[in-house]
C-alpha positions in Angstrom: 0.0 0.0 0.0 1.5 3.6 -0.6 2.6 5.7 1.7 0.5 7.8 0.8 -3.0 6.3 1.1 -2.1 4.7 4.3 -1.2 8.2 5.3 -4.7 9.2 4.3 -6.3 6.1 6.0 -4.4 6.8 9.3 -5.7 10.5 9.5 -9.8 9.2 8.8 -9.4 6.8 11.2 -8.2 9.4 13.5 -10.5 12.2 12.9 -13.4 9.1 13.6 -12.0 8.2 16.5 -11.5 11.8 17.5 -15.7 12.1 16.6 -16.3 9.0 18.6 -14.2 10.6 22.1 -16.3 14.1 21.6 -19.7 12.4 21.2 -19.1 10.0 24.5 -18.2 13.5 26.2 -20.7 15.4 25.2 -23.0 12.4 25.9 -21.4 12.3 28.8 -22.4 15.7 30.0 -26.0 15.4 29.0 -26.6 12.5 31.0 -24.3 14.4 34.4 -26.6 17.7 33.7 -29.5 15.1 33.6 -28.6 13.4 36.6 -27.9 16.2 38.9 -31.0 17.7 37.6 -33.0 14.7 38.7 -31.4 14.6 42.1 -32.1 18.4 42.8 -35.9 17.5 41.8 -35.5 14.3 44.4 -34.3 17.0 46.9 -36.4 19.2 46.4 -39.6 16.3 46.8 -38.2 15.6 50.0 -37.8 19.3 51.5 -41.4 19.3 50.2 -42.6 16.1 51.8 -40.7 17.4 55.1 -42.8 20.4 55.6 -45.9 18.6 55.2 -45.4 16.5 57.9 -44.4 19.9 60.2 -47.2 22.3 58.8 -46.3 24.5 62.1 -43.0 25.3 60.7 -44.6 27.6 58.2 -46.9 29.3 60.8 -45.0 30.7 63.0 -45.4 34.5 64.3 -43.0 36.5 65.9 -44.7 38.8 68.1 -48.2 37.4 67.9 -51.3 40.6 68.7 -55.1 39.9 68.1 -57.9 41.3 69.0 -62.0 41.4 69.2 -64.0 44.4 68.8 -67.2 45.1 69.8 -68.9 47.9 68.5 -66.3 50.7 68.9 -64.6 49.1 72.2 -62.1 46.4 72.2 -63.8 43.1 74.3 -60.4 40.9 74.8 -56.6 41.4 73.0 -53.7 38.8 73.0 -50.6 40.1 73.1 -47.0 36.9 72.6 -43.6 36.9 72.4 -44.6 34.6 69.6 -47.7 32.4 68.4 -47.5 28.8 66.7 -50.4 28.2 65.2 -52.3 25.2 64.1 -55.1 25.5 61.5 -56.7 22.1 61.5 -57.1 22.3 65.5 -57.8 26.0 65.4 -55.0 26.0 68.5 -52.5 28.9 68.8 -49.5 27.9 71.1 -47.9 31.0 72.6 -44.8 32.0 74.4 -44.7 34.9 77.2 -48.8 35.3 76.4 -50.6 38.5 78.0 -54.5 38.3 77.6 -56.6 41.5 78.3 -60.5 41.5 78.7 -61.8 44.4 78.9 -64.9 45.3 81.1 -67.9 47.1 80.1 -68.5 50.4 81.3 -65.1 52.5 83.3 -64.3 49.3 85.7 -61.1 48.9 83.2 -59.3 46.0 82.1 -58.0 42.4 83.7 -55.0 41.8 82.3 -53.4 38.1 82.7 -49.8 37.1 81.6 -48.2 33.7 81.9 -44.8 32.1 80.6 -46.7 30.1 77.9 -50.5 29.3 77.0 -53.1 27.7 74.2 -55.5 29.5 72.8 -58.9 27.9 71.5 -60.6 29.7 68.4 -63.6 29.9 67.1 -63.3 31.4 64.0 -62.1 34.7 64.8 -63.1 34.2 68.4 -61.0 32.8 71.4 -63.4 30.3 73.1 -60.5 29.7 76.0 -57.6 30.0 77.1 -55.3 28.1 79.5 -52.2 30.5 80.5 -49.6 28.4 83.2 -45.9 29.3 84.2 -45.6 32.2 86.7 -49.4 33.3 86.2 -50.1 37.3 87.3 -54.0 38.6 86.9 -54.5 42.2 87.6 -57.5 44.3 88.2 -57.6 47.5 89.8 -55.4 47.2 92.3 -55.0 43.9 92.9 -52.2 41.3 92.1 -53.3 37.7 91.5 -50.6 35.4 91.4 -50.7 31.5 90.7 -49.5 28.9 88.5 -52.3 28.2 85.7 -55.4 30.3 84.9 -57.9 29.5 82.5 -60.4 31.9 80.6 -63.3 30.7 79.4 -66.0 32.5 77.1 -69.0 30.6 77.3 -69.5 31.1 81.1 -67.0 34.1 80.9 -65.1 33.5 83.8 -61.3 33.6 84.8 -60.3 30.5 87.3 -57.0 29.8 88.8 -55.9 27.6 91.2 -53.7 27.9 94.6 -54.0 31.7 94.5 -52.7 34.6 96.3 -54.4 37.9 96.0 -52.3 41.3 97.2 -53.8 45.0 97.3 -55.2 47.9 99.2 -53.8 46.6 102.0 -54.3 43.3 102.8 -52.9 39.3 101.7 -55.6 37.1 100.7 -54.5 32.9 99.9 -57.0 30.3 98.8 -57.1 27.3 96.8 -59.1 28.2 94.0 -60.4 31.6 92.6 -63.6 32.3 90.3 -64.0 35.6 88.9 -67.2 36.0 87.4 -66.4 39.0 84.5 -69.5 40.3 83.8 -71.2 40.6 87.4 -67.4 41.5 88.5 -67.8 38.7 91.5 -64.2 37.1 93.2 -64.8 33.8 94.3 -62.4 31.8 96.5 -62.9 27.9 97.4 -61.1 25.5 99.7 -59.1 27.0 102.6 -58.7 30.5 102.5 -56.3 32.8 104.6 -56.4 37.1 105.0 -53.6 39.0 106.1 -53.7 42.3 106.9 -51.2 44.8 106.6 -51.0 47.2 109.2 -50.3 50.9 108.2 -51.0 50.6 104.8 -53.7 52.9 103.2 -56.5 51.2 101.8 -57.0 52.1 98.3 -60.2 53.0 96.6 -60.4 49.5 94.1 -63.0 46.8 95.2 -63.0 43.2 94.3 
């Protein structure tokens, strides 16, 4: 065979062979690009799947405020450090809670504050609330203090346990405490111990 076509041979085979290397590459890179794409999708279906089985993750509020009016005055507003709310069990879980409730006419507010709480809704109503962890009720002058408080709306009444009730002069302890919001009525249960404070003024507030 002459050098020449041998030559010529050589440099076909070559320029095939040089064809063959750039399509496996190329190939090559489709199917990487393909592949990585794919795994980001797979990644991405699993972040997805994640947050469906923590639907609280995406309803989280940082310093949680709500209110009810009532006409043109306010009848209750939440105030938390933050909220966590769940929508199927119309629940909000907050942190450092302070409920107000505000009376009718000028016998002002009852505010009640707590380390952590649920709240119950109804709609855009609160239907109860259970407020535990260092638990301080005011009205008027007075200081409640207790460990758990509950609120509830249908017989619209604040109850706390173990209490002990400070103001206008005088210490009051008993074991349970009702306070009937609308008739503005103090109940205490179970054994129940006044002290009082001699030389303090008595202020003008009334339980």
């Amino acid at each position: 065979m002459p050098v020449s076509r041998f030559r010529a041979l050589s440099a076909r085979r070559q320029a095939r062979w040089g064809l063959g290397i750039a399509l496996v590459l190329l190939l090559g890179g489709v199917t990487t690009q393909l592949v990585r794409s794919q795994w980001q999708q797979h990644l991405r279906g699993l972040r997805s799947a994640q947050l469906d089985f923590l639907p609280e993750a995406a309803q989280r509020i940082q310093n949680f405020r709500r209110m009810k009016m009532e006409g043109d005055r306010k009848a209750w507003e939440i105030a938390a450090r933050e909220a966590q709310y769940f929508e199927d069990e119309q629940q909000v879980k907050v942190e450092g809670p302070e409920v107000t409730l505000f009376l009718k006419g000028d016998q002002g507010p009852i505010s009640i504050r707590g380390d952590q709480g649920k709240l119950f809704l109804n709609g855009r109503d609160m239907d109860r609330a259970e407020l535990q962890g260092a638990i301080e009720v005011r009205f008027k002058d007075y200081l409640v203090k207790s460990d758990r408080a509950v609120y509830e709306r249908a017989s619209d009444t604040v109850v706390a346990p173990a209490v002990t009730i400070t103001g206008n002069g005088l210490a009051v302890r008993g074991g349970r405490m009702t306070v009937e919001m609308e008739a503005q009525r103090l109940h205490l249960d179970g054994t129940v111990e006044t002290v009082l404070k001699v030389g303090e003024a008595a202020g003008a507030g009334t339980l």
